[in-house]
C-alpha positions in Angstrom: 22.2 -74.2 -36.5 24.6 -71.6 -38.2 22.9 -69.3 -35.3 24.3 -71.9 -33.0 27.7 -72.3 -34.3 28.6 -68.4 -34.4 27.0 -67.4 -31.2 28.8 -70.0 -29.4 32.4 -69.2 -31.4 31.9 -65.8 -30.2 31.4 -66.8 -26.5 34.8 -69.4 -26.5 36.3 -67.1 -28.5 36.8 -64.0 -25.9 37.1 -66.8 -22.9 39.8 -68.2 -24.7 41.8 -65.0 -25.4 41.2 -64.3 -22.0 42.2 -67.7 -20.8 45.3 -67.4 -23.1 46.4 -63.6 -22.4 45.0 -62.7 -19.4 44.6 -65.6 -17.3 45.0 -64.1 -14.2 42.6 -61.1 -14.8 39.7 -63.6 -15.7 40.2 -65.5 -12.8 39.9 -62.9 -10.9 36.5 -61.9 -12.2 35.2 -64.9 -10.6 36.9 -64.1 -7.2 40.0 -66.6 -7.7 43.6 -65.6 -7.1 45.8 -68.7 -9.2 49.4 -69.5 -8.5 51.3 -70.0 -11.1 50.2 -73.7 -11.7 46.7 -72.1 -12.0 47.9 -69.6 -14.9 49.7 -72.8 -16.5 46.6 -74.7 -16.7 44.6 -71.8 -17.4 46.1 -71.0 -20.2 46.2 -75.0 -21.0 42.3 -74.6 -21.3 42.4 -71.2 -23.0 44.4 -73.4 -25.6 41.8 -75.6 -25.9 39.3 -73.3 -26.1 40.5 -72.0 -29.5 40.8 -75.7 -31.1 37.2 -76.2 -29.9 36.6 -72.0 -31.6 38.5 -74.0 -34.7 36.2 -76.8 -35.0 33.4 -74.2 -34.8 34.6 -71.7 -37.4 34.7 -75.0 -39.9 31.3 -76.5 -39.3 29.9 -73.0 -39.5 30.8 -73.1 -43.1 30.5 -76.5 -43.7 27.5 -78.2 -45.8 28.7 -81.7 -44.2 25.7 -82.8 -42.4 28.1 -85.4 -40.6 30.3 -82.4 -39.3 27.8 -80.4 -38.2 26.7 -83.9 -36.0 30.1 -84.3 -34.6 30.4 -81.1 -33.7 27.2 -80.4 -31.8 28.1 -83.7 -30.0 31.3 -82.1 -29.2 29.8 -79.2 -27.9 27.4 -80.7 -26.2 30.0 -82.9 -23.9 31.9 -80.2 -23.1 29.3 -77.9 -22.3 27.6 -80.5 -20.8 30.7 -81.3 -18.5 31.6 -77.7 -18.1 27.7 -77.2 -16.1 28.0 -79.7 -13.6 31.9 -79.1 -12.6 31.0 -75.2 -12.5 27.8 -76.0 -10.3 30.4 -78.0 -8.3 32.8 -75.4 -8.3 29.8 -72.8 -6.6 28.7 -75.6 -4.1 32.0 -75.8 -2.8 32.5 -71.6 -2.9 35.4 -71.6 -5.0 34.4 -69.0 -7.1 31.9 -65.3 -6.3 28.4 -65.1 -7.7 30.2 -64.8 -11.3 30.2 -68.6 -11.1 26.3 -69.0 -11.4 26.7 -66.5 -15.3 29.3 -68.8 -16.6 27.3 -71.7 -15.0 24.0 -70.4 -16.7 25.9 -69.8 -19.6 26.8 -73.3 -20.2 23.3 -74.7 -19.5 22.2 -72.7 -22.1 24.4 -73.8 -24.5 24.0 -77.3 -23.4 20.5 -77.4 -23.9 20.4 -75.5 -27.3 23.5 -78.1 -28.4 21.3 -80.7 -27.3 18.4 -80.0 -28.7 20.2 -80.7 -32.4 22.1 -83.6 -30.6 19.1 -85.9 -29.6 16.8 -84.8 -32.2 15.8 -87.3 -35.2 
């Protein structure tokens, strides 16, 4: 689970610094050009990117079997969420064929967060 934890801080961690710092750049990668409401909420999400990188650093080192289950809930919702509005996101063409990584990306993490979340 610590595997878990630190793999996935790693990932949020550069998305949210890019999310953050270089909103526009990022965007870009995925073939979208953002106005500046787009670079507002961008960095609105890069913001909560680093509370969710917070909540990972402390379960990481955290004994608390309780944290570590609210956590990988956590994790799993928003990963969970992020899949399916990504997969949206491609259906409609929003973003380039770097939509499908990030999309994969998140349905790996959802199903490696699930399988701690719905096991006894």
């Amino acid at each position: 689970m610590q595997t878990l934890f630190t793999v996935s801080l790693i990932v949020e961690i550069i998305f949210a610094i890019g999310f953050v710092a270089i909103p526009a750049t990022l965007l870009g990668t995925f073939g979208v050009s953002p106005d500046a409401f787009g670079i507002a909420l961008s960095r609105l999400f890069g913001s909560a990117l680093l509370g969710f990188c917070t909540l990972l650093w402390y379960a990481r080192s955290s004994r608390s079997a309780e944290m570590h289950k609210y956590t990988i809930r956590t994790m799993f919702i928003y990963n969970f969420g992020a899949t399916i509005f990504l997969f949206l996101a491609m259906m409609g063409g929003i973003m380039n064929s770097m939509g499908w990584g990030a999309m994969i990306m998140h349905l790996g993490f959802t199903i490696w967060f699930g399988v701690y979340a719905f096991r006894r």
